[in-house]
C-alpha positions as CSV (number, residue, x, y, z in Angstrom):
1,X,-33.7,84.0,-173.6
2,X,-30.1,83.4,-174.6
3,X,-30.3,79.7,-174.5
4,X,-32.9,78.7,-177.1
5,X,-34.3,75.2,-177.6
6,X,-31.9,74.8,-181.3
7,X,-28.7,76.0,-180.0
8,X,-29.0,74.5,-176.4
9,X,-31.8,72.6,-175.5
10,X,-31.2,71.6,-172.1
11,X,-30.6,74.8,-170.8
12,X,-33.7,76.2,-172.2
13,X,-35.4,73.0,-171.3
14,X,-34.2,73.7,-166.8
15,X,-35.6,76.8,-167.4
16,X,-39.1,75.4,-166.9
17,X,-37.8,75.0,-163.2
18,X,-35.8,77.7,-162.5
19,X,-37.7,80.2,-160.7
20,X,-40.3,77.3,-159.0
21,X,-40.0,76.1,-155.6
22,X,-39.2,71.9,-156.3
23,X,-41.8,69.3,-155.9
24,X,-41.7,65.8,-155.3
25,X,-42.9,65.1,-158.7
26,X,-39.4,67.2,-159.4
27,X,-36.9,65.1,-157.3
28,X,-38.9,61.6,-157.7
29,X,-39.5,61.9,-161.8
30,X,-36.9,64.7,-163.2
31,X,-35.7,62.5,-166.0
32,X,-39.4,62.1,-167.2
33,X,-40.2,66.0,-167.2
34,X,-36.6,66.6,-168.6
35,X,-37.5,64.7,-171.7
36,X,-41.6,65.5,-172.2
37,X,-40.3,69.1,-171.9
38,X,-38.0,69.0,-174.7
39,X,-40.2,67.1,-177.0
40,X,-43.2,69.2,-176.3
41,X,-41.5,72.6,-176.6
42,X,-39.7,70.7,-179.7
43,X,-43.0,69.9,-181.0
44,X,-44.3,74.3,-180.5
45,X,-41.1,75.0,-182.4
46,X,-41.4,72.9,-185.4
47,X,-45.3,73.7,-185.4
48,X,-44.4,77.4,-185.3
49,X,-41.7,77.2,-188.0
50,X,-43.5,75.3,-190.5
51,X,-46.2,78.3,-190.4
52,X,-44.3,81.3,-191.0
53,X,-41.9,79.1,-193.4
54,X,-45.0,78.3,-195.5
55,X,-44.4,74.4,-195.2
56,X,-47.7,74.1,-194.3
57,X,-50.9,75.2,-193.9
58,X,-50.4,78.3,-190.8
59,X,-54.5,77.2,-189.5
60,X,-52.9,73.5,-189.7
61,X,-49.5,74.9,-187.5
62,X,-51.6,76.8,-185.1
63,X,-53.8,73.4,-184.2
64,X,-50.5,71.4,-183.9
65,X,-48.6,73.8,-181.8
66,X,-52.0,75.1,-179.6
67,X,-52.3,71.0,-178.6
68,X,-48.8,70.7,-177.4
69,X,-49.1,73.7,-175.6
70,X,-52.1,72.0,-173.9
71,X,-49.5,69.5,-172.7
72,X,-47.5,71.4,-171.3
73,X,-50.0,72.8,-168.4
74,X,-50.9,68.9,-167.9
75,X,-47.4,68.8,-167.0
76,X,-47.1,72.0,-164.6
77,X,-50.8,70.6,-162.6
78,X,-48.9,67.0,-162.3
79,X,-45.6,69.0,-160.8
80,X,-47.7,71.0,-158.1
81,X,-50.1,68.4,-157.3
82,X,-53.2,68.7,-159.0
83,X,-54.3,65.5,-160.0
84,X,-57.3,65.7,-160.9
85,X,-57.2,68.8,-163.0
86,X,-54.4,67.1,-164.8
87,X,-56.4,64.2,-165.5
88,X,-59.2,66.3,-166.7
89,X,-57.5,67.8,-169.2
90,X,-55.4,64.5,-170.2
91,X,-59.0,63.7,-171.3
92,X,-59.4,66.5,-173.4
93,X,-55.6,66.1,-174.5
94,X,-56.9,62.7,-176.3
95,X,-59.9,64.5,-177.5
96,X,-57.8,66.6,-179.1
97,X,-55.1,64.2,-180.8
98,X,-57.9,62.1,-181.8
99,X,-59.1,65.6,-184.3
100,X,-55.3,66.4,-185.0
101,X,-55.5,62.7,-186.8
102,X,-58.8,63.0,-188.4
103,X,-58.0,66.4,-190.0
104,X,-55.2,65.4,-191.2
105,X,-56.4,62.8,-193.1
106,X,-59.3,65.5,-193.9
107,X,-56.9,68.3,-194.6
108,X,-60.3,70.0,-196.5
109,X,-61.7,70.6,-193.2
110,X,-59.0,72.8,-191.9
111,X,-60.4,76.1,-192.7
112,X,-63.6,75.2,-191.2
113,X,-62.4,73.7,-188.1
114,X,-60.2,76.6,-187.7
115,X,-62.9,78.9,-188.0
116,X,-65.3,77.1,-185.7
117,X,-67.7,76.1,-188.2
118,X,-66.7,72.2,-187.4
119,X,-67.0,70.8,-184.8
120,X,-65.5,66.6,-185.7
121,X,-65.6,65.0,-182.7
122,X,-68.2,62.1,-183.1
123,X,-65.9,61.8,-186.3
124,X,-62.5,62.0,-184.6
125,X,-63.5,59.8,-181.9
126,X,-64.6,57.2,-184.7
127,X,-61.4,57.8,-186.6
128,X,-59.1,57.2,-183.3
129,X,-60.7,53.6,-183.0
130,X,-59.6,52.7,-186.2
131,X,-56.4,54.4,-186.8
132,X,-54.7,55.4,-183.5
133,X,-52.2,53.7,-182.0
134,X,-52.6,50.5,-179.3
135,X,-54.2,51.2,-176.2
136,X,-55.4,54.6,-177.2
137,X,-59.0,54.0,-176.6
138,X,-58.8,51.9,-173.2
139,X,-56.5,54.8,-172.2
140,X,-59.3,57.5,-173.5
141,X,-62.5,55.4,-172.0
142,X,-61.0,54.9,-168.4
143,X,-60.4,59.3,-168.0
144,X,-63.3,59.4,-170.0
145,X,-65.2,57.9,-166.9
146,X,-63.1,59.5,-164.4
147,X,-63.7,63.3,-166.3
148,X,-67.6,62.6,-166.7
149,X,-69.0,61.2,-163.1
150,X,-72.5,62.3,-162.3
151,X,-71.6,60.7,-158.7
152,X,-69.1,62.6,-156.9
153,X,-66.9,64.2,-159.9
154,X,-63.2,64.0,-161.0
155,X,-61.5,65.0,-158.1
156,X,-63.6,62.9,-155.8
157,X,-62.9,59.6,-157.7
158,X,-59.1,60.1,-157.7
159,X,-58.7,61.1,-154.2
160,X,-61.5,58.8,-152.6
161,X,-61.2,55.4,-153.1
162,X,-64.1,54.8,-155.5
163,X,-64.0,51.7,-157.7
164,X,-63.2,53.8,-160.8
165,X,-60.8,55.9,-158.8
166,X,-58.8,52.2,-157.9
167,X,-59.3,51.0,-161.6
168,X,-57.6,54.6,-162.8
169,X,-54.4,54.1,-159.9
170,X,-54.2,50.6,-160.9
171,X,-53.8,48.3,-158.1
172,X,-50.4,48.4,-156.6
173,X,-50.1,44.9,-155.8
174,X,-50.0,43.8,-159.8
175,X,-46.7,45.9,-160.0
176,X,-43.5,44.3,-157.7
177,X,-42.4,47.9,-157.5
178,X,-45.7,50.0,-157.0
179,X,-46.7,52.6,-158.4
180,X,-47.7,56.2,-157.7
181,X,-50.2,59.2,-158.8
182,X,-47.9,61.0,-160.1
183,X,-46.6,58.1,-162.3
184,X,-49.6,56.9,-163.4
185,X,-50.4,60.5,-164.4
186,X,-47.2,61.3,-166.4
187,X,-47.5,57.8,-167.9
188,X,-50.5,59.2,-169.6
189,X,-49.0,61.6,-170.4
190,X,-46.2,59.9,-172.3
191,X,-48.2,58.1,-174.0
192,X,-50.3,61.0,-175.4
193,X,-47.4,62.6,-176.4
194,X,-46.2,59.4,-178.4
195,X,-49.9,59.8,-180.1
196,X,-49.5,63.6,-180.4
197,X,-45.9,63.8,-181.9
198,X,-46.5,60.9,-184.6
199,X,-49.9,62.4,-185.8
200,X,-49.1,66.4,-185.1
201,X,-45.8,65.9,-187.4
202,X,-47.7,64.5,-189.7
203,X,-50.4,67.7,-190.3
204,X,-47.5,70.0,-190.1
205,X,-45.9,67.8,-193.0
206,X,-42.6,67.4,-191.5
207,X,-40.5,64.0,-192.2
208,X,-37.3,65.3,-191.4
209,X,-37.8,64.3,-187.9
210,X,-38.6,61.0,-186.1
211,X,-41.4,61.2,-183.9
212,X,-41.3,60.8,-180.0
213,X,-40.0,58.3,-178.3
214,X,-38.4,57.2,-181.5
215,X,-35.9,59.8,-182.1
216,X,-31.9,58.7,-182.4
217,X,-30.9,61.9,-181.1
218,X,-32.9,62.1,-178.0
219,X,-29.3,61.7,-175.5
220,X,-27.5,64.5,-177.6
221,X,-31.5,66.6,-176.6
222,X,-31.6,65.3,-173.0
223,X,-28.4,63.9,-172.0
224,X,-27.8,59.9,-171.4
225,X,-28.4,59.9,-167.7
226,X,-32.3,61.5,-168.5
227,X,-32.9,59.3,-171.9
228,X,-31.7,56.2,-169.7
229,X,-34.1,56.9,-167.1
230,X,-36.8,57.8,-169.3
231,X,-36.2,54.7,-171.3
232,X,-36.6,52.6,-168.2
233,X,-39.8,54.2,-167.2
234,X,-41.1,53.7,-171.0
235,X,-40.7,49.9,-170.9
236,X,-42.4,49.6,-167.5
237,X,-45.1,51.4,-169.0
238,X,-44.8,49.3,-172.2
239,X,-45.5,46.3,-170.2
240,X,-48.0,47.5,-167.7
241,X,-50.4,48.4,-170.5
242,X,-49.3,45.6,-172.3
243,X,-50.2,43.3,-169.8
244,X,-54.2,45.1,-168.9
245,X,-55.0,45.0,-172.6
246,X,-55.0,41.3,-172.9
């Protein structure tokens, strides 16, 4: 590909679209994919370079860059309208970004996660509730109960309108301008990608960057008419969850 995500990002980033019919998700929320994209192919990159530049551990690389990877398909699901897969595997996103944290506060346990002979999720889970950021584990517990119904299962809670299905869409009427599937869906996603950038860059040992959403060059990475966009969506978010953990 001639346009590569250092010497032009935003071309390499439109590729994700080019050769897929557009969604609604696509017209409605472009300025939101436009800037998860970058940061979660930024995050593969710098995973994948710190590997074969020895800056860190390669096992440690390899779980940083496999989780935002994971990310990425949560994205594509969102785009084509599979909601409930999406939020299925936002669930096991967390999961996830909760172990990147614990092991790499446990950076011992790398070779044996790697190799399967761990399996740290009672520990990670623990870990998260202490040390993640704000709102982590009321984001994790609601998908948690969407993901693990014995009644009718994830896709019947988010298309039905089950109790936990209305607590997950959040009731429209607390919002003066509504809110949407799709947006609640990629807000989850933001906010697991704030979780995965801060704690991923840290196993991968890499300071020379600020992590997501906090990075100064993220109009020269996206343009100003995505980052402005994006950054109105990010404080509606900011206060929405803001205002339901009180």
């Amino acid at each position: 590909m001639k346009a590569d995500i250092v010497t032009n990002p935003q071309a390499f980033r439109e590729s994700f679209f080019a050769e897929a019919s557009s969604t609604k998700a696509d017209s409605e929320y472009s300025a939101v994919y436009h800037v998860l994209l970058f940061y979660l192919w930024r995050g593969c990159t710098l995973s994948l370079e710190a590997g074969i530049t020895g800056k860190t551990d390669p096992k440690a690389s390899l779980i940083a860059r496999s989780t935002y990877e994971a990310a990425l398909a949560i994205l594509q699901l969102i785009r084509v309208g599979y909601h409930a897969d999406a939020a299925t595997l936002l669930r096991a996103l967390m999961e996830r970004i909760a172990i990147i944290g614990y092991i790499g506060e446990n950076r011992h346990l790398i070779v044996r996660y790697f190799q399967g002979d761990l399996s740290p999720y009672k520990e990670a889970l623990s870990w998260a509730k202490k040390k993640a950021l704000p709102n982590w584990m009321i984001i994790y517990s609601t998908l948690s109960g969407i993901t693990h119904s014995n009644i009718v299962g994830p896709a019947g809670h988010i298309n039905n309108h089950t109790e936990i299905g209305n607590a997950f869409r959040l009731a429209t009427e607390m919002y003066p301008s509504g809110s949407t599937m799709i947006e609640e869906l990629l807000g989850l996603t933001v906010y697991s990608l704030i979780a995965l950038d801060t704690l991923a860059l840290e196993l991968i040992q890499n300071s020379s960057v600020k992590p997501f959403p906090n990075d100064p060059g993220m109009v020269q990475n996206v343009g100003s008419k995505d980052a402005k966009e994006f950054g109105d969506l990010l404080r509606k978010l900011v206060d929405r969850y803001r205002k339901n953990s009180k």
